[in-house]
Structure formats: structure tokens, C-alpha cells
KEBA-303377 format. One record per residue: x, y, z of N, C-alpha, C, CB in turn; residue in three letters. Coordinates in steps of 0.02 Angstrom, whole numbers, plus 32768, in hexadecimal, padded with zeros to 4 digits. Glycine has a CB too. Example, Ala and Ser with C-alpha at 12.3 -4.5 7.8 and 13.67 -1.06 7.14 Angstrom:
site n_c1 8294&n_c2 7EE4&n_c3 8186&ca_c1 8267&ca_c2 7F1F&ca_c3 8186&c_c1 8294&c_c2 7F5B&c_c3 8186&cb_c1 8235&cb_c2 7F20&cb_c3 81C4&residuo ALA
site n_c1 8282&n_c2 7F90&n_c3 8162&ca_c1 82AC&ca_c2 7FCB&ca_c3 8165&c_c1 8285&c_c2 8002&c_c3 818A&cb_c1 82C0&cb_c2 7FE2&cb_c3 811E&residuo SER
//
This chain:
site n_c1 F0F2&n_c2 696A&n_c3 4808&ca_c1 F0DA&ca_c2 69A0&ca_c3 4833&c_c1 F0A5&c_c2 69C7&c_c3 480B&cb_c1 F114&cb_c2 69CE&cb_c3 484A&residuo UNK
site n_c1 F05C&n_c2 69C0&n_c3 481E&ca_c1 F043&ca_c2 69FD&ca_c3 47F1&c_c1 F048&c_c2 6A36&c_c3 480D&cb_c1 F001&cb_c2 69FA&cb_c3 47DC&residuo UNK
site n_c1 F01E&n_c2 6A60&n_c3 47E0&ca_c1 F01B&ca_c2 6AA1&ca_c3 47DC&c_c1 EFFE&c_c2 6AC3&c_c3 481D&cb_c1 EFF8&cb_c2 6AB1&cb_c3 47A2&residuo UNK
site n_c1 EFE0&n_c2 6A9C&n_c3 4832&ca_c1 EFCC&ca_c2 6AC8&ca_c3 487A&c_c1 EFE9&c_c2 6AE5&c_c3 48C1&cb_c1 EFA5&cb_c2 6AA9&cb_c3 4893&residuo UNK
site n_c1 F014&n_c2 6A8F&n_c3 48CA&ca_c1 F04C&ca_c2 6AAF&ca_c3 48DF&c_c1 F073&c_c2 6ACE&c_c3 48D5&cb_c1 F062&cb_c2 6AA0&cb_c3 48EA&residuo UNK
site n_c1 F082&n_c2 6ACF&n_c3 489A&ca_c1 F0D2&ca_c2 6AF9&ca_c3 4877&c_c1 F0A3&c_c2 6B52&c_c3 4899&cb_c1 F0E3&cb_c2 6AEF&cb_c3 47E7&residuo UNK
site n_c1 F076&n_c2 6B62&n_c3 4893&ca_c1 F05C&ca_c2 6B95&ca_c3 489E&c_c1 F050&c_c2 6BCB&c_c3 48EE&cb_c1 F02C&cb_c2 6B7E&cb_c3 4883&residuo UNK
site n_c1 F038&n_c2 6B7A&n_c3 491B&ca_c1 F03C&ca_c2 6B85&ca_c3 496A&c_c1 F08D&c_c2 6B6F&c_c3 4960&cb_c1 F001&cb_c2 6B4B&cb_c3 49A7&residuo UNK
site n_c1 F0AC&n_c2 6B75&n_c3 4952&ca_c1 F0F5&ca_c2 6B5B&ca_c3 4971&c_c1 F115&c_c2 6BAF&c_c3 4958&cb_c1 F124&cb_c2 6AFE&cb_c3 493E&residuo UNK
site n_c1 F10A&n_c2 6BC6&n_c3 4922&ca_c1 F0FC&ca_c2 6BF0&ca_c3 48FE&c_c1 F0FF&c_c2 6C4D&c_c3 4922&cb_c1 F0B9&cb_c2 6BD2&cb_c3 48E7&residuo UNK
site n_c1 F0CA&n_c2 6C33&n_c3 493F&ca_c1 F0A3&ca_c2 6C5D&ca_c3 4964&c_c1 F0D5&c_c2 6C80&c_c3 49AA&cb_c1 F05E&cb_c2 6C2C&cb_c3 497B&residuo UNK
site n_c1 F0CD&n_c2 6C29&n_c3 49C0&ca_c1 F103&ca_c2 6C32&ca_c3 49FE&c_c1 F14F&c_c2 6C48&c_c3 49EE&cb_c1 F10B&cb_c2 6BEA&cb_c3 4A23&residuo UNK
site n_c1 F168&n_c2 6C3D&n_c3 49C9&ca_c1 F1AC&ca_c2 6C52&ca_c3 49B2&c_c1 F1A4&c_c2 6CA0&c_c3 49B5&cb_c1 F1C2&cb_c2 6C35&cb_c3 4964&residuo UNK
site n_c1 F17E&n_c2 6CD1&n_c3 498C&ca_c1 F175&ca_c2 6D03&ca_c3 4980&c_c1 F161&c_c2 6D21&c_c3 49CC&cb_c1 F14A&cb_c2 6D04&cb_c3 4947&residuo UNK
site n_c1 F133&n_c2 6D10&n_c3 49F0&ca_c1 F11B&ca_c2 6D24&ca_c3 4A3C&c_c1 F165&c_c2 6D28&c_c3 4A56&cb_c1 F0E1&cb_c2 6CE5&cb_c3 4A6C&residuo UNK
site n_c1 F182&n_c2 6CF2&n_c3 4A42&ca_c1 F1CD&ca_c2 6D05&ca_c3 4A8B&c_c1 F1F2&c_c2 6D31&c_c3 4A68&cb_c1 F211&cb_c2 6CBA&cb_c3 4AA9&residuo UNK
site n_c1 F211&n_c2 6D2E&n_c3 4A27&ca_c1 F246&ca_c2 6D62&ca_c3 4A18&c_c1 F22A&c_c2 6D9E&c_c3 4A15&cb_c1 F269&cb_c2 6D57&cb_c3 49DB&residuo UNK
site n_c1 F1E2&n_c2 6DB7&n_c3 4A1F&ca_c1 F1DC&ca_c2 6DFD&ca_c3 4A04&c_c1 F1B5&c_c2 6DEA&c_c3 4A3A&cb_c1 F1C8&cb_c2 6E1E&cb_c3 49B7&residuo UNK
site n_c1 F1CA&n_c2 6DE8&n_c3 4A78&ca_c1 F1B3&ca_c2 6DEB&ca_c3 4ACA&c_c1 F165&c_c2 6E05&c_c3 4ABF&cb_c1 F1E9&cb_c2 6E2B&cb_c3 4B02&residuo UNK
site n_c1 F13B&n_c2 6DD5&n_c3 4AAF&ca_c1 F0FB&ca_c2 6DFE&ca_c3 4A9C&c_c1 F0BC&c_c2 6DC9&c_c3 4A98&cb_c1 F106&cb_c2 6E26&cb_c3 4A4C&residuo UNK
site n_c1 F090&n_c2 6DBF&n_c3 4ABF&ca_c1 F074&ca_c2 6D89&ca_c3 4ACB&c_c1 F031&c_c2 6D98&c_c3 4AA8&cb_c1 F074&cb_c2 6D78&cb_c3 4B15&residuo UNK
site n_c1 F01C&n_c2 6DCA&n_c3 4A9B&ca_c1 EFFD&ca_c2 6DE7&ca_c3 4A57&c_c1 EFFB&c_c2 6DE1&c_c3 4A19&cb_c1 F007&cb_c2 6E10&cb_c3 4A4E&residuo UNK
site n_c1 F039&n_c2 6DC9&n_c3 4A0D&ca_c1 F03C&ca_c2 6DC3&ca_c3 49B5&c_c1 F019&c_c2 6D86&c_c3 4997&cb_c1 F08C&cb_c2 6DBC&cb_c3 4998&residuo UNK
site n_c1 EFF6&n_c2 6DA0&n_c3 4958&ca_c1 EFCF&ca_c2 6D5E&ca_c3 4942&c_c1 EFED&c_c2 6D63&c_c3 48F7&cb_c1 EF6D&cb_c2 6D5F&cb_c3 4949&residuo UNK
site n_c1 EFFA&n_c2 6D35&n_c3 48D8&ca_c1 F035&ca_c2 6D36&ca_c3 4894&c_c1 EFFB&c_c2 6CFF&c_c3 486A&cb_c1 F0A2&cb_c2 6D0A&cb_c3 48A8&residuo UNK
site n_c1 EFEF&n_c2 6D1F&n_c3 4827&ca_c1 EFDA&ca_c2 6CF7&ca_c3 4802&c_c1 F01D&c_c2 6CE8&c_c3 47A5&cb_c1 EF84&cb_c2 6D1B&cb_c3 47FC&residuo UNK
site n_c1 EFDC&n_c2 6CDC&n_c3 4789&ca_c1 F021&ca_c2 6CD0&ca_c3 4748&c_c1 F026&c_c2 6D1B&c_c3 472D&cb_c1 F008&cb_c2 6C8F&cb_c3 46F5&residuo UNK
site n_c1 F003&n_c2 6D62&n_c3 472F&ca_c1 F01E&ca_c2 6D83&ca_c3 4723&c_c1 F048&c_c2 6DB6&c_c3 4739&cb_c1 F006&cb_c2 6D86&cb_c3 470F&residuo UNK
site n_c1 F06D&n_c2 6DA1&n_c3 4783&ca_c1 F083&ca_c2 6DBC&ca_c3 47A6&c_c1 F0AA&c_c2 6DC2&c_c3 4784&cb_c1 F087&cb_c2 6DB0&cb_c3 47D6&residuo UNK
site n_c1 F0C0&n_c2 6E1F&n_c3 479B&ca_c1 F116&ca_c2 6E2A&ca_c3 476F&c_c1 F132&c_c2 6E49&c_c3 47C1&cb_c1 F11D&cb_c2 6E80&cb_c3 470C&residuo UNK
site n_c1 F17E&n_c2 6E6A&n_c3 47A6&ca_c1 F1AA&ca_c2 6E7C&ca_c3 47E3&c_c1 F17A&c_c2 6EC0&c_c3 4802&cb_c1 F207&cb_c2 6E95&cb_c3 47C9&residuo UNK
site n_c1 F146&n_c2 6EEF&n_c3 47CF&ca_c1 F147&ca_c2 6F16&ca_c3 47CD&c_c1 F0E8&c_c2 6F18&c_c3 480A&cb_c1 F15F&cb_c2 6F29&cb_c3 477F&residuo UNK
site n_c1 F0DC&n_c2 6EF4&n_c3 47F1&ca_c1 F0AA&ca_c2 6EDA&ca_c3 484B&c_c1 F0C6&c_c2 6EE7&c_c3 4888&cb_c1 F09E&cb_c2 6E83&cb_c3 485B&residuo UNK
site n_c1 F106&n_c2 6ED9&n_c3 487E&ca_c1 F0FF&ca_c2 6EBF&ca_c3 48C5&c_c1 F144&c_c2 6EF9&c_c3 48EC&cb_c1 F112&cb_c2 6E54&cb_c3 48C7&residuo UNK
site n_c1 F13A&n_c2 6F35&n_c3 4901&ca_c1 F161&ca_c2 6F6B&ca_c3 4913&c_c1 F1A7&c_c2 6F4F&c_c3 493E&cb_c1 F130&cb_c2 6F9D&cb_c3 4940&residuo UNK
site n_c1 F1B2&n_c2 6F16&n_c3 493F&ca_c1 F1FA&ca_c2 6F1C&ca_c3 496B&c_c1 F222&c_c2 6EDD&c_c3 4930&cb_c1 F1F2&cb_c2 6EFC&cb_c3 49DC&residuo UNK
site n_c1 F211&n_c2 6EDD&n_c3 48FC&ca_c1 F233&ca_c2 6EA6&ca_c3 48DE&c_c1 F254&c_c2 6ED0&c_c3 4893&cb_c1 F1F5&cb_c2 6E5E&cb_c3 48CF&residuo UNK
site n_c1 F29C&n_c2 6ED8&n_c3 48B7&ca_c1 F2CB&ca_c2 6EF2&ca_c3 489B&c_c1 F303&c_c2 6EBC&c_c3 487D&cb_c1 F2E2&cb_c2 6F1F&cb_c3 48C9&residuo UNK
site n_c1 F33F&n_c2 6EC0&n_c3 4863&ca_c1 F36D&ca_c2 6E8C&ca_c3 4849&c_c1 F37A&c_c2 6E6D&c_c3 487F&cb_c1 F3AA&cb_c2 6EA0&cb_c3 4827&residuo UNK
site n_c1 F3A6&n_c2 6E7D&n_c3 48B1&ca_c1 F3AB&ca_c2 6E63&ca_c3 48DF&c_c1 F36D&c_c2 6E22&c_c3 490F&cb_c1 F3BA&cb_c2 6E9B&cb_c3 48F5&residuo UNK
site n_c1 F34E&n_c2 6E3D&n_c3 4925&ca_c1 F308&ca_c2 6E15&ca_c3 492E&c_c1 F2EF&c_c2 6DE9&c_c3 4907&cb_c1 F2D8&cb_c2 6E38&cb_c3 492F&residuo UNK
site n_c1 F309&n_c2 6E03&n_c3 48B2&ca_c1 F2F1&ca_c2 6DC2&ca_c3 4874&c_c1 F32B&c_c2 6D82&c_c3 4898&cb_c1 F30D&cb_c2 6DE0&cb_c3 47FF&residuo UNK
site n_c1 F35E&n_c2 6D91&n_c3 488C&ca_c1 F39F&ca_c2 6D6D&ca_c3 4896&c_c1 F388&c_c2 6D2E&c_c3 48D4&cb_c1 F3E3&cb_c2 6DAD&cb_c3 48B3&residuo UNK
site n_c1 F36E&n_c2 6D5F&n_c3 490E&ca_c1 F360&ca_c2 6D2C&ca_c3 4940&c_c1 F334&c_c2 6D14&c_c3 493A&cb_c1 F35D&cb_c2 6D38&cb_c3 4976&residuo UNK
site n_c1 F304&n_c2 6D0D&n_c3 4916&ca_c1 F2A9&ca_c2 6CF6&ca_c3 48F5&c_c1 F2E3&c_c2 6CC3&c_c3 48D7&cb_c1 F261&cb_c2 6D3A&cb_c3 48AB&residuo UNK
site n_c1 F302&n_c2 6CCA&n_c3 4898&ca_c1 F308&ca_c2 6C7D&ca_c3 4868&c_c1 F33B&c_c2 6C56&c_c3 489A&cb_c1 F334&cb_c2 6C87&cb_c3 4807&residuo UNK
site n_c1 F351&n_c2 6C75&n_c3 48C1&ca_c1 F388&ca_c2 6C3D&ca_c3 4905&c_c1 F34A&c_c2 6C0C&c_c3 4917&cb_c1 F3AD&cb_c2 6C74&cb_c3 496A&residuo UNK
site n_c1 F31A&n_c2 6C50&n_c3 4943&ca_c1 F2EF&ca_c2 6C10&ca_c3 4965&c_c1 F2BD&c_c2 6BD1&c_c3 4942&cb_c1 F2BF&cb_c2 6C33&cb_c3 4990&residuo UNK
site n_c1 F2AB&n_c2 6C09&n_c3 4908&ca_c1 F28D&ca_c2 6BCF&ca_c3 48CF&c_c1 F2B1&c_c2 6B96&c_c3 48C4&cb_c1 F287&cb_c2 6BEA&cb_c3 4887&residuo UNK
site n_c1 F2E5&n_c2 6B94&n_c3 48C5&ca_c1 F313&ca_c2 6B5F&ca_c3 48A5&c_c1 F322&c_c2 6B39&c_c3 48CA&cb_c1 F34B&cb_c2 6B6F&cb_c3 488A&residuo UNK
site n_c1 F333&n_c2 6B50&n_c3 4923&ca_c1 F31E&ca_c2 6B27&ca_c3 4963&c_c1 F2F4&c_c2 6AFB&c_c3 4976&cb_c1 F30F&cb_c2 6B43&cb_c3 4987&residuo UNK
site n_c1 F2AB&n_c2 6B16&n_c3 4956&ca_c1 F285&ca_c2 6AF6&ca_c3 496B&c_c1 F259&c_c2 6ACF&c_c3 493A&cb_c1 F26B&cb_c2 6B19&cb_c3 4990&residuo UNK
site n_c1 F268&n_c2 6AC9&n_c3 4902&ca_c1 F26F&ca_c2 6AAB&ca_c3 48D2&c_c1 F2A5&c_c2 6A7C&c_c3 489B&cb_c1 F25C&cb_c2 6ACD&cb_c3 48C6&residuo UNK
site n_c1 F2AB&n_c2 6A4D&n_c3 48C1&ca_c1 F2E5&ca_c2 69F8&ca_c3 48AB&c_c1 F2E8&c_c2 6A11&c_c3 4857&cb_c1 F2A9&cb_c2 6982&cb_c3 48B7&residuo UNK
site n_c1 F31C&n_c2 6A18&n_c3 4843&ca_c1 F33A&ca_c2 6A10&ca_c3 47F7&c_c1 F31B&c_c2 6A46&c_c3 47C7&cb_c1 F328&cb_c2 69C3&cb_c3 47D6&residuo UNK
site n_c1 F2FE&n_c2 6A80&n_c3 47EF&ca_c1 F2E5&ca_c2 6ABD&ca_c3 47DC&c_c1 F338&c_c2 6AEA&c_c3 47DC&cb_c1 F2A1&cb_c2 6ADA&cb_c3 4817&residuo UNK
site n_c1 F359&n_c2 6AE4&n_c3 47A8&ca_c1 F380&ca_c2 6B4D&ca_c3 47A2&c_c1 F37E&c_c2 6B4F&c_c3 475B&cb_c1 F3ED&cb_c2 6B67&cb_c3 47C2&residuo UNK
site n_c1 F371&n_c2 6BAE&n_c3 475E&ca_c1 F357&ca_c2 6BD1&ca_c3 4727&c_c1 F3AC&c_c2 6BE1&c_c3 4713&cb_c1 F317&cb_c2 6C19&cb_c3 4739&residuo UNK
site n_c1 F3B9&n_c2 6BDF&n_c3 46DD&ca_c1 F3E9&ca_c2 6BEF&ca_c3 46BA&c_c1 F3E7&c_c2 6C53&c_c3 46BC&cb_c1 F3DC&cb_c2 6BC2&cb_c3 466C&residuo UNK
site n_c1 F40E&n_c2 6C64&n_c3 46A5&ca_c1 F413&ca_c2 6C9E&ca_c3 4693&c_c1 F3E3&c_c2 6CD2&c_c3 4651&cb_c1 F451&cb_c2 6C94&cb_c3 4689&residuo UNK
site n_c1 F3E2&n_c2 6C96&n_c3 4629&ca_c1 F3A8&ca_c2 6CAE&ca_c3 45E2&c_c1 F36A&c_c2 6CAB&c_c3 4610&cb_c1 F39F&cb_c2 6C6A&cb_c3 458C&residuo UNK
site n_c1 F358&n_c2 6C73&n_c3 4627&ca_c1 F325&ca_c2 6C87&ca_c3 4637&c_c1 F2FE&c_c2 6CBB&c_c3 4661&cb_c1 F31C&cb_c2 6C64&cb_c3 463E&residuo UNK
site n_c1 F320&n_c2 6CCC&n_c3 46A5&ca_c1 F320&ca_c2 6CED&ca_c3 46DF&c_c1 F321&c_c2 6D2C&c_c3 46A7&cb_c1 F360&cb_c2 6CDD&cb_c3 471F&residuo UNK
site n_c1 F33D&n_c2 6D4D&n_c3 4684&ca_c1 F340&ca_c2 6D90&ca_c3 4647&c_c1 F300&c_c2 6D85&c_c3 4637&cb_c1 F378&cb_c2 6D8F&cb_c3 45FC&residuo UNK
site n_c1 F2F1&n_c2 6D5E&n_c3 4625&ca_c1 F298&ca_c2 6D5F&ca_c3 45DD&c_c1 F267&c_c2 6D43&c_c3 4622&cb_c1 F297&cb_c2 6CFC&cb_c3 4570&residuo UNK
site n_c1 F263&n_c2 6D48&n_c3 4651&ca_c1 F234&ca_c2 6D23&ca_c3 4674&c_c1 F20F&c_c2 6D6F&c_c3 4668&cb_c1 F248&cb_c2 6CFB&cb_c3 46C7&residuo UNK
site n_c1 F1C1&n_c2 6D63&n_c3 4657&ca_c1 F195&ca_c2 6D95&ca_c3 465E&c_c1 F162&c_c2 6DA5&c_c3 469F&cb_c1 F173&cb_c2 6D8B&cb_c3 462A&residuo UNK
site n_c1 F14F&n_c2 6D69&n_c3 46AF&ca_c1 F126&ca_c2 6D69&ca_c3 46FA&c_c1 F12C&c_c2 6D3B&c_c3 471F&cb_c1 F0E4&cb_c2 6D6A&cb_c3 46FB&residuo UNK
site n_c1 F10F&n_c2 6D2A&n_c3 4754&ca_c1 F10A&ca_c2 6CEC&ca_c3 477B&c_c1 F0F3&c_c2 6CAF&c_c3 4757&cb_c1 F0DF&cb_c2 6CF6&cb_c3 47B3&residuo UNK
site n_c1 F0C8&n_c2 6CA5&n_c3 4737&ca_c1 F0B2&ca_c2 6C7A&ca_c3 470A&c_c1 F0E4&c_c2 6C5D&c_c3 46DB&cb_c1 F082&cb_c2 6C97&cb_c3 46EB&residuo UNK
site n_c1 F10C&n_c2 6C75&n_c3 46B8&ca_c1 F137&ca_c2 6C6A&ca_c3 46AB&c_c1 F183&c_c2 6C38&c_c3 46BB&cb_c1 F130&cb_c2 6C93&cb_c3 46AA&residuo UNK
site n_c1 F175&n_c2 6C4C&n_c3 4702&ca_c1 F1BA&ca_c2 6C3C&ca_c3 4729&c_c1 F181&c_c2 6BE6&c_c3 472C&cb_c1 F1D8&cb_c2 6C7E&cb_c3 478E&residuo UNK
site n_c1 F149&n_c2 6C04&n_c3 475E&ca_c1 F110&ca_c2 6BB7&ca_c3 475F&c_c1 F13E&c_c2 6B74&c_c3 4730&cb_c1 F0AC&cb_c2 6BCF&cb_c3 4724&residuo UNK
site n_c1 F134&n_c2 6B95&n_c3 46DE&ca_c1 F125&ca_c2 6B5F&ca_c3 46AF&c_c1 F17A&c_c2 6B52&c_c3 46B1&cb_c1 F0F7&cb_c2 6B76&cb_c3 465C&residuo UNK
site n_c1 F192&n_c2 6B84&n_c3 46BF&ca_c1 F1F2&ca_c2 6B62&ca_c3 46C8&c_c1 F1F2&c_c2 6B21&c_c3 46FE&cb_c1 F237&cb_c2 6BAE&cb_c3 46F9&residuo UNK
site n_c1 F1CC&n_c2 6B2C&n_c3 4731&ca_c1 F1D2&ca_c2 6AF2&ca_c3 476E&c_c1 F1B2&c_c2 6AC9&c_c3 4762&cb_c1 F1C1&cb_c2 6AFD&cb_c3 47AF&residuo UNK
site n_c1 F18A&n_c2 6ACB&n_c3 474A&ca_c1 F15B&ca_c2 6A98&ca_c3 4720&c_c1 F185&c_c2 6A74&c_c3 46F3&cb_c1 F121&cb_c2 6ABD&cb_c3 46F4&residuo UNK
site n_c1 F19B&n_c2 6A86&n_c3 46CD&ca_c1 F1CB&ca_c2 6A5C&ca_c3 46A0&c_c1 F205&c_c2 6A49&c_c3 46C0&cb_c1 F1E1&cb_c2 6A80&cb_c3 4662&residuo UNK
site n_c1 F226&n_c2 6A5F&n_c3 46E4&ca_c1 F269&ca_c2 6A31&ca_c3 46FA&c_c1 F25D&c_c2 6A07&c_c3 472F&cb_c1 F2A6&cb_c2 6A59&cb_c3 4711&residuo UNK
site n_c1 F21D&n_c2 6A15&n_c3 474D&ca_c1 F201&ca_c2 69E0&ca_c3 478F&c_c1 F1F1&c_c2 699A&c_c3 476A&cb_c1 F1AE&cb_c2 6A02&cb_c3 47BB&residuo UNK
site n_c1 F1EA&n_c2 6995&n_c3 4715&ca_c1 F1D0&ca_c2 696E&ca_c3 46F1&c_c1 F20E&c_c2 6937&c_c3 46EF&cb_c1 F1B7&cb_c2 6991&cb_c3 46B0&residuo UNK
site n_c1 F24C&n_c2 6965&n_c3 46E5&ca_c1 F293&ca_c2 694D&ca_c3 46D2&c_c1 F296&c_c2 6912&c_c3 46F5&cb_c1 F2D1&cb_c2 697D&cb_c3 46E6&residuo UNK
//
């Protein structure tokens, strides 16, 4: 899978959970962009990520140290590799 999709797929994930057909997410997106993405809302972001991405889940260390969107990117990137 490259990177482009991981990004429009990306994209769309973020548009539905934060009901917002506006949002445009690059790699330095943090929680702090985007005004309705609280713990809760994270919680349902790595559900749907992990939905919609085959043999994608973030462990616990990581989901703690994740710094931006870009980040999470190079996580799906690597286990899509698996």
C-alpha cells in the first residue's frame, strides 16, 4: 500500500470521526489542530484506523509517544509491510 493512500484513506477516517468534511491532516498534524479531538475521539480515531487498515493495531507505547499524524503514517506503513 503506498503512502498516498494511507493518506486519502487517512483523511477520510478523520472527516467521519470528527464529523467534519473540512479537515485536511498532514504529517504535522497534532490533537491540538483539530478542536473536537479529545481522548475519547482519539480512542475512536485508532478503532477506525485499525478497521480500516488489515494487520494495523497500535500497541499502547506507541499510541503514548505518537507525536503527530505523520507519525502514526510511518506506524501503518510499517505493519502494512508485515
Amino acid at each position: 500500500m503506498n503512502e498516498e493512500i494511507i493518506w486519502n484513506r487517512l483523511t477520510e477516517i478523520f472527516r467521519d470521526v470528527f464529523e467534519d468534511e473540512d479537515i485536511v491532516i498532514g504529517p504535522e498534524t497534532v490533537a491540538q489542530d483539530i478542536l473536537e479531538w479529545d481522548s475519547l475521539s482519539n480512542i475512536q480515531l485508532l478503532v477506525a484506523i485499525e478497521k480500516a487498515f488489515d494487520g494495523v493495531k497500535f500497541n499502547t507505547g506507541e499510541v503514548a509517544n505518537l507525536k503527530n499524524v505523520g507519525q502514526m503514517v510511518d506506524i501503518i506503513i510499517h505493519r502494512s509491510k508485515e
